[in-house]
PAVO-396197 format. One record per atom (N, C-alpha, C): residue in one letter; x, y, z. Coordinates in steps of 0.1 Angstrom, whole numbers, plus 5000, padded with zeros to 4 digits. Layout:
// PAVO-396197
aXYZ;...
***
This chain:
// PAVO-396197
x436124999350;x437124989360;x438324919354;x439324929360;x440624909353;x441224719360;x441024759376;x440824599382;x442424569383;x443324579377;x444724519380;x445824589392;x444824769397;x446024819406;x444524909410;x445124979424;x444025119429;x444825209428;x444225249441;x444625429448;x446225409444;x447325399442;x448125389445;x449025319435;x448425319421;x449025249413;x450525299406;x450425429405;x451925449398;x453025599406;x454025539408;x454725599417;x454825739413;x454925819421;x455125989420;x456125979414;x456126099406;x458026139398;x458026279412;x459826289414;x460026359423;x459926479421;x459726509402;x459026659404;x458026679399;x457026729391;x455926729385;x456426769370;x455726689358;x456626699344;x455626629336;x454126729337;x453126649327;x453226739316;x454126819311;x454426879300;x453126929292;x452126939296;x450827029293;x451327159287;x450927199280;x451227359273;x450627399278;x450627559290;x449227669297;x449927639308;x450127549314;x450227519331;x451227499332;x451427599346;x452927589355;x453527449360;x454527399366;x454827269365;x454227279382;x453727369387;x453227349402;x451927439405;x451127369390;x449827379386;x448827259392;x448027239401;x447127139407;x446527049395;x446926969384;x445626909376;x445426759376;x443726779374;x443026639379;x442326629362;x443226509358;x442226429349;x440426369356;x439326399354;x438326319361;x437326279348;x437526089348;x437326039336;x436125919342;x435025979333;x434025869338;x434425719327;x434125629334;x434825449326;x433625409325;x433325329314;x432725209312;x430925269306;x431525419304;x429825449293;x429525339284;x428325349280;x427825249275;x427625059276;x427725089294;x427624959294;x426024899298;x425325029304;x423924989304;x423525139305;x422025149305;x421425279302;x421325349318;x421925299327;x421825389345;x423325409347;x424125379338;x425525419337;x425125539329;x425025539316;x425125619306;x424625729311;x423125739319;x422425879322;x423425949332;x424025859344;x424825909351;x426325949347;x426725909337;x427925969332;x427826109322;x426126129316;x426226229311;x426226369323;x425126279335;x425326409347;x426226439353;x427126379356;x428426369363;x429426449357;x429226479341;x430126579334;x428726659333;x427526699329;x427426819326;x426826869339;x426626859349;x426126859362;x427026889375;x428526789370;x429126779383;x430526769377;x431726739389;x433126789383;x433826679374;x433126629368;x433426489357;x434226589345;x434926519337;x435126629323;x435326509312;x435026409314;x435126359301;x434426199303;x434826109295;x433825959296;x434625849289;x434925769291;x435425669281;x434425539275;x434225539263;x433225449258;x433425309252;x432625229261;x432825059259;x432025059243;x432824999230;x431825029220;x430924889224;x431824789226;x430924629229;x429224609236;x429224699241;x428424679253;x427224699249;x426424669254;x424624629249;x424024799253;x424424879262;x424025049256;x425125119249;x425625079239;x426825159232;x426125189225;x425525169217;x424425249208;x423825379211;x423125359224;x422425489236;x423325579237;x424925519239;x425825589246;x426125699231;x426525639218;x426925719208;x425725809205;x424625769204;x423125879204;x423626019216;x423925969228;x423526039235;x425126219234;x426326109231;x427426169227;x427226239212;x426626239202;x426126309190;x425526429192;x424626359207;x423726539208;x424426639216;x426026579221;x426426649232;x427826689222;x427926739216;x429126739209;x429826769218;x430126879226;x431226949232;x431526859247;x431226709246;x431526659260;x432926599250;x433826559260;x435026479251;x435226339257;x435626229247;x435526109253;x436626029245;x437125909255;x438025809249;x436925689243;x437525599239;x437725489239;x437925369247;x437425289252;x437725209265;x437825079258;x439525059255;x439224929247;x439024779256;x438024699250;x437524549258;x437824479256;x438424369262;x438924229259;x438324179268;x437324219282;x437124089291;x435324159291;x435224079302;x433224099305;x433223999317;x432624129324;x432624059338;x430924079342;x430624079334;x428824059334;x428223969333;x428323819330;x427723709331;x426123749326;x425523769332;x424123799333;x423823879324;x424923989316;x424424059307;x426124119294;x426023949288;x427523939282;x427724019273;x428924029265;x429324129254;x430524069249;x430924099238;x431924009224;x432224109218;x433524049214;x434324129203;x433524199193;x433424299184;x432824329175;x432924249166;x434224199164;x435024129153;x434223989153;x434223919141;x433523829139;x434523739149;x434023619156;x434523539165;x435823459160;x435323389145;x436323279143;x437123369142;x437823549134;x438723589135;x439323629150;x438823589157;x439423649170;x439723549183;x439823409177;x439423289187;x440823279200;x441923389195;x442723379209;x441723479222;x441323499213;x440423609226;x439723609236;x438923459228;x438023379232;x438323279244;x437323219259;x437323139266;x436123049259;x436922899265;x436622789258;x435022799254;x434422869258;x433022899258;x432322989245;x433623049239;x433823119228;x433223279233;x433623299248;x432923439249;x434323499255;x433823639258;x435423719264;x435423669278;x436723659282;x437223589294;x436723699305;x436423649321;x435923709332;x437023819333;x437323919340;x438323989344;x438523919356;x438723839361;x439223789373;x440723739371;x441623709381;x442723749381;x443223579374;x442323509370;x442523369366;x442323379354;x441423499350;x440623519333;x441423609325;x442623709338;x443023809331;x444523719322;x444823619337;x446023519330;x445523459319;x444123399316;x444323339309;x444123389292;x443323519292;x443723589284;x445023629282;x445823669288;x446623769284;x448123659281;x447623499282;x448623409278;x448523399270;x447223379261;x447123309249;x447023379236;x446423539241;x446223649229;x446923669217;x447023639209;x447823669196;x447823859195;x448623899195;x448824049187;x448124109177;x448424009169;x447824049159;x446124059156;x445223979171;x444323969168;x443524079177;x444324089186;x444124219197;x444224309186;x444824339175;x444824469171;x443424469160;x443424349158;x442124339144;x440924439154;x440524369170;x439524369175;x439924549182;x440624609183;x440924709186;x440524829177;x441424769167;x440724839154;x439224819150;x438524729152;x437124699152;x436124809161;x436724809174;x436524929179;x436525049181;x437425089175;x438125209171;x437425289162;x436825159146;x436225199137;x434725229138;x434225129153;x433425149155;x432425349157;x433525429166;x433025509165;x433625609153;x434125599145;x434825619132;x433125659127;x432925549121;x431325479118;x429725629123;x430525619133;x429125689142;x429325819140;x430525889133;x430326019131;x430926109143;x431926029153;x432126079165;x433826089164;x434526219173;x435726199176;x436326179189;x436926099194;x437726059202;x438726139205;x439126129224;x440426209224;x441626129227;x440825999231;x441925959237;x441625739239;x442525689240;x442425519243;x442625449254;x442125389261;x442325349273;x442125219271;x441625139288;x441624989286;x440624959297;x439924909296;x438524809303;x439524729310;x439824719325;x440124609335;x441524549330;x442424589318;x443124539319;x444624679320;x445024689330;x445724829331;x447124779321;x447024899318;x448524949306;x448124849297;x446924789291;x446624649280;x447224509289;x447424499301;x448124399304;x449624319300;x449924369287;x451224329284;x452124439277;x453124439280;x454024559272;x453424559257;x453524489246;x453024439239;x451924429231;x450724499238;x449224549236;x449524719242;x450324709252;x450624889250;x451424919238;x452324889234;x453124919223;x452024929214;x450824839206;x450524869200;x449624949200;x448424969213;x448225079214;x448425249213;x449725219216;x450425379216;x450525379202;x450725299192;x451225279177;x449625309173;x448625249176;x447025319174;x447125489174;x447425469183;x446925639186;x447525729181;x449125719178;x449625779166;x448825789153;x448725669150;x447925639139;x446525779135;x445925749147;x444525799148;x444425949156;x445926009159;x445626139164;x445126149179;x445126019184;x444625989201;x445926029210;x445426009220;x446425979235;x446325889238;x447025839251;x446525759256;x446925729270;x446125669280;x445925629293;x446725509296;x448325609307;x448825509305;x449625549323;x449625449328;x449625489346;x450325359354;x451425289346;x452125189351;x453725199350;x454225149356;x455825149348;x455825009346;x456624969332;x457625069325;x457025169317;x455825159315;x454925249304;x455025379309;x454625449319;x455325609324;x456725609315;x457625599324;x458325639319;x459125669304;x458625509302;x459025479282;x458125619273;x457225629279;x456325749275;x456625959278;x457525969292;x458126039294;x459726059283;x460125939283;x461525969275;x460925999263;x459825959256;x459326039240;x458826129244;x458726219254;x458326369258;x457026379254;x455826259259;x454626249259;x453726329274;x453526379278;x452126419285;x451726279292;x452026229305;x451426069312;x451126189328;x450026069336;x450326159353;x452026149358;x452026229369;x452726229375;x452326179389;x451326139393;x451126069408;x450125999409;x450325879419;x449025809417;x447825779409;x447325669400;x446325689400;x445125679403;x444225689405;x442725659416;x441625569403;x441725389409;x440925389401;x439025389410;x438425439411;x437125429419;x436825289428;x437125199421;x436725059427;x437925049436;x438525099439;x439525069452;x439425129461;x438225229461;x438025359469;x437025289482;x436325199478;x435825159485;x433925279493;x432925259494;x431925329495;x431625369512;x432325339519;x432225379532;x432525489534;x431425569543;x432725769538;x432725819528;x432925769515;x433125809499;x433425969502;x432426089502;x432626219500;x433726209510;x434326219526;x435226199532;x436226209521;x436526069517;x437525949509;x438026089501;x436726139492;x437326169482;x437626319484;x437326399493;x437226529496;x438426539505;x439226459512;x440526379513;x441426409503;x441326349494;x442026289481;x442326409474;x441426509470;x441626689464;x442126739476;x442026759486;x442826829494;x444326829496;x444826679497;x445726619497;x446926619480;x445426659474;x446526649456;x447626729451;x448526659452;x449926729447;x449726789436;x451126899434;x450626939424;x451726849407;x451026889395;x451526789387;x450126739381;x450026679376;x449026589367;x448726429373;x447326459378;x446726329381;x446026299377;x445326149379;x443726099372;x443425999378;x442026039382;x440725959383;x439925869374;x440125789375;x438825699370;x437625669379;x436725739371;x435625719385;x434525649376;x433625609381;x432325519376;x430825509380;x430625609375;x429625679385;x428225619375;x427325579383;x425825479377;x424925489386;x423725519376;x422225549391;x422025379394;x421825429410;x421025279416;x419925259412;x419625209400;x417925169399;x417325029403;x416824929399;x416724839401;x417024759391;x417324769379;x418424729366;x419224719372;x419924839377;x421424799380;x421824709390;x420824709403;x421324659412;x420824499408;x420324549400;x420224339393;x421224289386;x421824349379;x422924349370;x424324329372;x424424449385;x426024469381;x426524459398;x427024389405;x427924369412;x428624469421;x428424589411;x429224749413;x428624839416;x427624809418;x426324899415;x426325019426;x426824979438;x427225099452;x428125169445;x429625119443;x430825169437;x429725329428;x429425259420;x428925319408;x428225459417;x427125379421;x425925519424;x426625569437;x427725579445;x428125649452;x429125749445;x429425709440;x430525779428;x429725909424;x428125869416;x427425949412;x427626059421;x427125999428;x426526139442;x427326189443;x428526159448;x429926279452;x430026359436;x430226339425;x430826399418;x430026499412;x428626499414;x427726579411;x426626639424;x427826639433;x427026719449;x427726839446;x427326919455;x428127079457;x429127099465;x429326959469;x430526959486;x431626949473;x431426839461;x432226789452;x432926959445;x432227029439;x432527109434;x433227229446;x432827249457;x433327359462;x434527339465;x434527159470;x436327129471;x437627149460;x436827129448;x437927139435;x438027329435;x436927379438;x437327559435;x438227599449;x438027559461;x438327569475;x439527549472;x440227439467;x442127399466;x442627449451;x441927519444;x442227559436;x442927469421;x442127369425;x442327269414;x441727279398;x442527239392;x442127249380;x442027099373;x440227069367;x440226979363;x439827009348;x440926869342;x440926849329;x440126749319;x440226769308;x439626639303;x441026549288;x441026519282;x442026459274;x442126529263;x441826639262;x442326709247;x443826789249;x444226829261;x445326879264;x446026809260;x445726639268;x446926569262;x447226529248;x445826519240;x445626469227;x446526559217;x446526709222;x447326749216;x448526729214;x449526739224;x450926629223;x450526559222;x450126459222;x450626279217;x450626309202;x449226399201;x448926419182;x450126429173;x450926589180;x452026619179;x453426549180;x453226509185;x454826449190;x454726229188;x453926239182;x453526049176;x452826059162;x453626149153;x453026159140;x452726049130;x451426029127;x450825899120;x452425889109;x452225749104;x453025739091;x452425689080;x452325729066;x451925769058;x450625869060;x450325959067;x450226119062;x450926219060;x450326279051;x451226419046;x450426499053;x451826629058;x451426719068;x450926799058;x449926899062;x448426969059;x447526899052;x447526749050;x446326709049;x445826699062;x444526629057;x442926619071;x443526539079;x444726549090;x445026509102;x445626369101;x444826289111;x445426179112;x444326079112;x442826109111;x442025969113;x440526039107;x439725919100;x438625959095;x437625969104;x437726069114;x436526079120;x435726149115;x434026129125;x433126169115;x433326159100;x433526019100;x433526039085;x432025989080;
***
């Protein structure tokens, strides 16, 4: 979950301008991005169903997280699913904590006095996001980053765990400077970041975007069979968070309705018939990956060598 904004986080542009190559500019498209894979094993099963089962198309993966390992096993055997990166700086699990990759002493702005990652609460997000050094946000980014480097896996794209647009101009900038780097996109749904990203003639939505945890579980299929009806046309995105109710989870996580209602809609038949019914077209992040790839060319590579980042290496 993203936690800083909902349904309604970034203002419509007055015409539709997600510069996708294939699609008309009054083309219906729905980013639908499952968040927070690999944070336990009743997330992970449900994010794999949710895209190969139901109208999900892609996943973004926490490498921190105590099933990130399950999560990269389970993405190895699935080559053709596509997934980001969900970069972490907070942990709102208490009960079932997670840490920088990065050895600690190098990363001690990151750290609450307790030496662990700060709560996402709107007191944890301040007090992270006052004291972070730059430069250490990027060690631990890059820690992640290399993480799935490591595992033999490619990425399409970079996002952010509970802190929307990285929380400060400043952690987006460097972000965006990542993904150049590494051939990524990236997930970016606030102003000033829209538009700074529009004037480099990048691929961003053009309306709203839906993070799940604002949606609230009352109605859900309603809510969300609502929400495709109603979708403009232009480029939008979902972050949904879809997780079976087992009895792990509902011990665990807080979210756990959010989660397993999510499930259900996105992998029912009512889900699917609504996206063919409005004539929606859902996407996953390689459209975008291609412009950003294009149009944010690493520096120091030479063009026709092997791209821009050692995946699978």
């Amino acid at each position: 979950m993203d936690g800083q904004a909902g349904e309604a986080s970034a203002l419509t542009s007055p015409s539709p301008s997600h510069g996708i190559p294939g699609f008309p500019p009054d083309a219906r498209l729905l980013l639908v991005n499952c968040d927070d894979f690999g944070m336990y094993p009743a997330v992970n099963a449900a994010v794999i169903e949710s895209i190969e089962e139901g109208i999900a198309a892609s996943c973004s993966l926490m490498t921190v997280c105590p099933a990130a390992a399950d999560a990269m096993r389970l993405l190895r055997r699935r080559p053709g699913i596509p997934f980001g990166i969900h970069l972490t700086l907070v942990c709102e699990t208490p009960s079932f904590p997670w840490g920088p990759l990065t050895a600690r002493e190098k990363v001690p702005s990151l750290l609450d006095p307790s030496g662990e990652f700060f709560e996402p609460t709107p007191v944890g997000r301040a007090a992270l996001l006052g004291r972070a050094r730059t430069d250490e946000v990027e060690t631990e980014f890059r820690a992640q980053i290399d993480a799935v480097a490591d595992a033999g896996l490619s990425p399409t794209h970079l996002d952010f765990h509970c802190l929307a647009d990285g929380g400060r101009d400043d952690i987006l900038d460097l972000t965006v400077g990542l993904a150049a780097e590494y051939g990524l996109a990236v997930r970016v749904w606030l102003e000033p970041g829209l538009s700074a990203m529009r004037r480099r003639g990048l691929p961003v939505i053009d309306h709203a975007f839906l993070d799940s945890f604002s949606l609230g579980t009352e109605d859900k299929p309603a809510r969300y069979d609502r929400l495709l009806r109603d979708l403009p046309a232009g480029l939008s995105e979902w972050a949904v968070h879809p997780g079976l109710g087992t009895p792990e989870a509902r011990a665990l996580d807080s979210g756990w309705q959010v989660r397993h209602t999510d499930h259900a809609f996105l992998t029912s038949p009512e889900a699917r018939e609504a996206v063919a019914r409005e004539g929606i077209t859902v996407l996953d992040h390689r459209a975008l990956q291609q412009v950003w790839a294009r149009r944010t060319p690493a520096q120091g590579f030479v063009e026709g060598q092997d791209g821009h980042a050692p995946w699978g290496r």
